[in-house]
N, C-alpha and C positions, 0 to 999 in steps of 0.2 A: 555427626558433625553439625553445628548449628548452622542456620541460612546464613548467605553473606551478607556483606554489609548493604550491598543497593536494595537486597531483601527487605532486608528490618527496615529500612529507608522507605521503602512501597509502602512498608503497614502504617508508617507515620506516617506520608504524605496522604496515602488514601482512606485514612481514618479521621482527618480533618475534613474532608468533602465529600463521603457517604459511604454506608452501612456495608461492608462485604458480601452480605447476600445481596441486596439491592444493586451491587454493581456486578457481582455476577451472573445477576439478572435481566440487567441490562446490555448487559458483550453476550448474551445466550450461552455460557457456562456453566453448570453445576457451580456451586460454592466449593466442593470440596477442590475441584478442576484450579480455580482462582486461588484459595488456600495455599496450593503448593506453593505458588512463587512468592509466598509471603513469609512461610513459615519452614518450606523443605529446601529452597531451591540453590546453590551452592555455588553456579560460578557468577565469576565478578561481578559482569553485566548481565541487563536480563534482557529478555528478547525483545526485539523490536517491534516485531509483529505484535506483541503482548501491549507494548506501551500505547502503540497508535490505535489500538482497538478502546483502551483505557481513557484516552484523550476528551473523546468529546462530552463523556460521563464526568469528568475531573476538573479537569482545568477551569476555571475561576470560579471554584465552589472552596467553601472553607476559611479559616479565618486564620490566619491572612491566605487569600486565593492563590489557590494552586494554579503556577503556571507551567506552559507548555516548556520553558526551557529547563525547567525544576524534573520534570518528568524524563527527559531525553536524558541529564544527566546520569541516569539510573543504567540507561542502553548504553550509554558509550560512545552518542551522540557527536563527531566531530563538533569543535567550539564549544560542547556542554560542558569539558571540564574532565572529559574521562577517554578512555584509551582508545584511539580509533582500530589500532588494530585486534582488539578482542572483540569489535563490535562482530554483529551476525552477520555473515557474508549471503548477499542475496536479497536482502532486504531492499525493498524500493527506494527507501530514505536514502540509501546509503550513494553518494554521489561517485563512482568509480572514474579517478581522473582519463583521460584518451593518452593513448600511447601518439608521443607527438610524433615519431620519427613513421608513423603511421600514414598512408594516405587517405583521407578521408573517403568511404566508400559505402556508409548505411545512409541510405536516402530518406530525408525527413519529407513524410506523407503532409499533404496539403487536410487541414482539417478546416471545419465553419458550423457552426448551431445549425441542428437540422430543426429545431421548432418543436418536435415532437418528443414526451416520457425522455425530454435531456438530454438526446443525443447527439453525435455530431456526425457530418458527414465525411468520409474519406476520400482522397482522392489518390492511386498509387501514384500519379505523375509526380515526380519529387519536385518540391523549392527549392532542398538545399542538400548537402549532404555531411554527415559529422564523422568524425575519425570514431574508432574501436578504443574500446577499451580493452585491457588484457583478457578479460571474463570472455568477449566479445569476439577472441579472435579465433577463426576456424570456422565463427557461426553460420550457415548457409541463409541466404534471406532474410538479414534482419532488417526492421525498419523504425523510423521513428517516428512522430506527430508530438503536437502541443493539445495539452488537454485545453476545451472553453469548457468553462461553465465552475462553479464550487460547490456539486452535488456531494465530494471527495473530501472537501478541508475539514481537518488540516493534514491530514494526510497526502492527498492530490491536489495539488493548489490551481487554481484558474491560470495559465501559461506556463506550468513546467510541462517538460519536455520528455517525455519518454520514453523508450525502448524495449522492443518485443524477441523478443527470442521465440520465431514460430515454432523448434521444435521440439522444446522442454515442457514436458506436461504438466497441467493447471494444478496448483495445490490451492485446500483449505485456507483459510485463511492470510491469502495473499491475493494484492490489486491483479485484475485480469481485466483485458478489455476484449467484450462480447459482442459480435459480429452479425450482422444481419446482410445480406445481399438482396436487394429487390430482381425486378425483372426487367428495370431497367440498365442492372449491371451497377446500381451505387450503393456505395457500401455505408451502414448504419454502425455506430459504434455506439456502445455506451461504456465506462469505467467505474469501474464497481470492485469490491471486496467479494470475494468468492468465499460461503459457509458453507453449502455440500453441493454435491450434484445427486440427481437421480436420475431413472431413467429418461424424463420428461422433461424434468425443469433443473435449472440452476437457481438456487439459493442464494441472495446476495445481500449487501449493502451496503449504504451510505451512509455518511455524516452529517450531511448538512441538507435538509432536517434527516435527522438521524431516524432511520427504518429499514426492517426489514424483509425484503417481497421475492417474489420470485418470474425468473424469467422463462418461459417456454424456452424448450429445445426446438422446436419446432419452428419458431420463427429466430431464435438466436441460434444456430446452427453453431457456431465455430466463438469458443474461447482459448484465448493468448494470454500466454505469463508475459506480465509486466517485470523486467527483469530489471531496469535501471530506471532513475529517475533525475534528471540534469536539470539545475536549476541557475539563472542567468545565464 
């Protein structure tokens, strides 16, 4: 079967703003890895996670510049043009509306710039607290905060708002926010893209300036799936 059509739509978008080895040189992929979803890859939409990693390499490179709303249409982006319900369930982008007839009952953690490698501080005392979404319901301990800072854009933007599910474990290439606890009892966060883990360190990165480093286990002890992300 030939790719689909947001397929062949990647190889023309991303063939106007840089070289396919150079871009899968820069998301750290093999070419042949980036390849498929250009040339194999068969359902409608194509993954989210794939697009937002593609993002900061693309968009307004090219002539006429590739933009970010050009790209999402590809995913299935609600408002992009394409089908919300084929989109990839789980993805951070994806805004999961609250079930209203819900009580509002995940307490949004107080956050503030700790100063330090971008972090921010946590605080468990809640502000506020937001209703469930369906995904949400059952979960034991979930919480929310507001991310500071745009170490993340445009994938985590400076004041979206999002949601941890403590106890679905950390995948590859999904936002996680990494946890440090001092000895004073205050908790350090940073949000970041998780690339692998090893025994020692986690493997991460950012957007904005876009690089890749890695974080001791040793002092980041504890990584959370980023499971939602609510924006206004």
């Amino acid at each position: 079967m030939a790719p689909s059509d947001n397929a062949r739509r990647l190889k023309t978008v991303r063939a106007r703003a840089i070289g396919l080895r150079e871009l899968a040189r820069c998301i750290g992929w093999e070419p042949s890895r980036y390849q498929y979803y250009e040339d194999q890859y068969k359902k409608t939409f194509l993954p989210r996670d794939l697009i937002e990693r593609i993002k900061p390499h693309v968009v307004g490179r090219g002539m006429p510049a590739v933009t970010a709303a050009e790209l999402d249409s590809l995913a299935g982006y609600p408002g992009s043009g394409g089908d919300e319900a084929a989109a990839a369930v789980g993805s951070t982008r994806l805004f999961h509306e609250p079930m209203r007839d819900v009580r509002p009952d995940i307490p949004v953690w107080a956050s503030a710039e700790a100063g330090t490698e971008g972090a921010m501080v946590l605080t468990s005392e809640p502000i506020d607290y937001i209703r469930r979404s369906e995904r949400m319901l059952g979960v034991r301990n979930p919480f929310a905060f507001y991310v500071i800072g745009t170490s993340m854009s445009p994938a985590v933007e400076h004041g979206d708002q999002v949601v941890i599910h403590p106890g679905m474990p950390v995948q590859p290439g999904r936002d996680c926010v990494f946890i440090h606890e001092n000895e004073e009892g205050t908790q350090l966060a940073l949000v970041k893209r998780l690339i692998r883990a090893t025994a020692d360190h986690w493997r991460v990165r950012q957007f904005n300036p876009p690089k890749d480093f890695d974080l001791p286990k040793k002092r980041w002890a504890k990584a959370l799936m980023i499971t939602e992300k609510r924006v206004g």
